[in-house]
N, C-alpha and C positions, 0 to 999 in steps of 0.2 A: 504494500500500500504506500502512494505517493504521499507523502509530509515534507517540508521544508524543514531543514536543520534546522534552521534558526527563529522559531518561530518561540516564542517564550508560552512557558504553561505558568498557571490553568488561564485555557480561554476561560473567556463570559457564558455562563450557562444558558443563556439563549442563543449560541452558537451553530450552527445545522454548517456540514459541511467538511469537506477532508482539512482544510484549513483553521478545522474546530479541532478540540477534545482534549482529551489529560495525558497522551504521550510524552515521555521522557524525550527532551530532543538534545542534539548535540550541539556543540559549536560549529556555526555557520561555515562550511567551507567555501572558500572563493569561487564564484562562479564568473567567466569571462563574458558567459552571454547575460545582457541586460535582462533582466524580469519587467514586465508591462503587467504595473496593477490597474485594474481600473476599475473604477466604483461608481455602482448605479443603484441610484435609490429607486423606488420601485413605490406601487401603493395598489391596494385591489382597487380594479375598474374593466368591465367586462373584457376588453382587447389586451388587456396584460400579456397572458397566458399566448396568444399568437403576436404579441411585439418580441417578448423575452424568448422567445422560438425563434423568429427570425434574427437577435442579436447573437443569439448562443450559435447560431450555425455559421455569423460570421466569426465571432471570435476563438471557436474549433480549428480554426484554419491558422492560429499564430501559436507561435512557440513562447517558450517561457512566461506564461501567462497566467496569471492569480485574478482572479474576479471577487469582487467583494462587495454583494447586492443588501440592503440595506429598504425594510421593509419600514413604510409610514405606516404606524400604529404598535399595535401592543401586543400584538402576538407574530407568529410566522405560520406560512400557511404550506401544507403538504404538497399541493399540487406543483408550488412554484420552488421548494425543495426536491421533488423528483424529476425534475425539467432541470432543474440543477447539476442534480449528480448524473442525469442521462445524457450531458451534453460531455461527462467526460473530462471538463477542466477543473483544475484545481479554485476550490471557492469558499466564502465564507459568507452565511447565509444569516442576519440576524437583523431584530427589530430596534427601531427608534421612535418614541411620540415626538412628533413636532413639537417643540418650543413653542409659545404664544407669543416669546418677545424677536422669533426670526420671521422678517415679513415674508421672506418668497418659499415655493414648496421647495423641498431636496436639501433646504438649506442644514437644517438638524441632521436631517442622514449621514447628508457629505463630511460633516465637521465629528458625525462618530465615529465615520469609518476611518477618518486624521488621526481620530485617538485612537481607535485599534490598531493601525499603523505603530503609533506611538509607544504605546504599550505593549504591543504581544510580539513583535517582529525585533529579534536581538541580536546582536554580535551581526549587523547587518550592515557591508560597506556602501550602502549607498547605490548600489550600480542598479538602480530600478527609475521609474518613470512612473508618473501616477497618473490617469487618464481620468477624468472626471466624463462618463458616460450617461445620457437619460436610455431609459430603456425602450419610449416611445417614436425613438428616431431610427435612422438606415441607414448604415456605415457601410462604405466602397472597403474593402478589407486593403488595398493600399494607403489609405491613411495609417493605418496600423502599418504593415510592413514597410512603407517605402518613408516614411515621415516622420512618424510620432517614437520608430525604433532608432532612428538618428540623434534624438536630441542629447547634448550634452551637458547642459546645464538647464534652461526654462524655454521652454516652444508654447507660441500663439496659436490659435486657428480661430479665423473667422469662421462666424457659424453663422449661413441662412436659414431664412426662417417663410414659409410659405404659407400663408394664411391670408383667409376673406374677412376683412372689418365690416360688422351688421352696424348699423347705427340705427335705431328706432326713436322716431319722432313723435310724440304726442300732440 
């Protein structure tokens, strides 16, 4: 079974996931190929389950790669843990409630899955990239291979956004 040496125990007990559990781990040994984490918060809403299908089948396709999905609410849900471990990559699968005092959605996710980073990930040089992913979008799998495996220090992407403004007049 696939673990990461350097992954510090005990995860958090809402943890679902190979990048979960009470394994004894070792000192990280040096890996020359970059790790691509990326972290996507997630929330139920009927297209979930066929967006996270379509992202999991892009990111099947890149190597060294750790996904750490981040459920809005208070519990974790089966379906989208077994969509999880059927896609095959290494992942850590656990809940966050939104903050009242963060105004935009993802925002509480994003900032727990910093402190899981923070905390459970040890004796780690550095040599990773963190990708901040929604799960509702469609990624070219060259952003990942040709781009985002390049950066050496901090990389940008603009991100478009395609949407109908309704404006309702009274």
């Amino acid at each position: 079974m696939y673990r990461p040496n350097f992954l510090r125990n005990p995860i958090p007990e809402n943890c679902a996931g190979i990048l979960c559990g009470v394994f004894v781990t070792s000192n990280f040994t040096l890996n020359k190929n970059k790790i691509l984490i990326v972290i996507t918060p997630t929330n139920k809403r009927l297209e979930r389950l066929p967006d996270l299908t379509r992202f999991s089948q892009t990111l099947m396709h890149i190597k060294n790669l750790h996904w750490i999905v981040i459920e809005d609410g208070i519990k974790i849900y089966d379906a989208v843990n077994r969509l999880l471990k059927r896609s095959n990559i290494p992942y850590a699968y656990f809940f966050a409630a939104k903050e009242l005092n963060l105004p935009a959605k993802g925002w509480t996710q994003r900032n727990n899955a910093l402190e899981y980073l923070r905390k459970y990930y040890r004796n780690f040089d550095g040599n990773a990239i963190v990708y901040f992913a929604d799960d509702d979008n469609t990624y070219d799998i060259r952003l990942f291979n040709n781009f985002i495996k390049n950066v050496n220090k901090v990389g940008v992407w603009p991100v478009g956004k395609i949407f109908i403004i309704v404006i309702h007049y009274s």
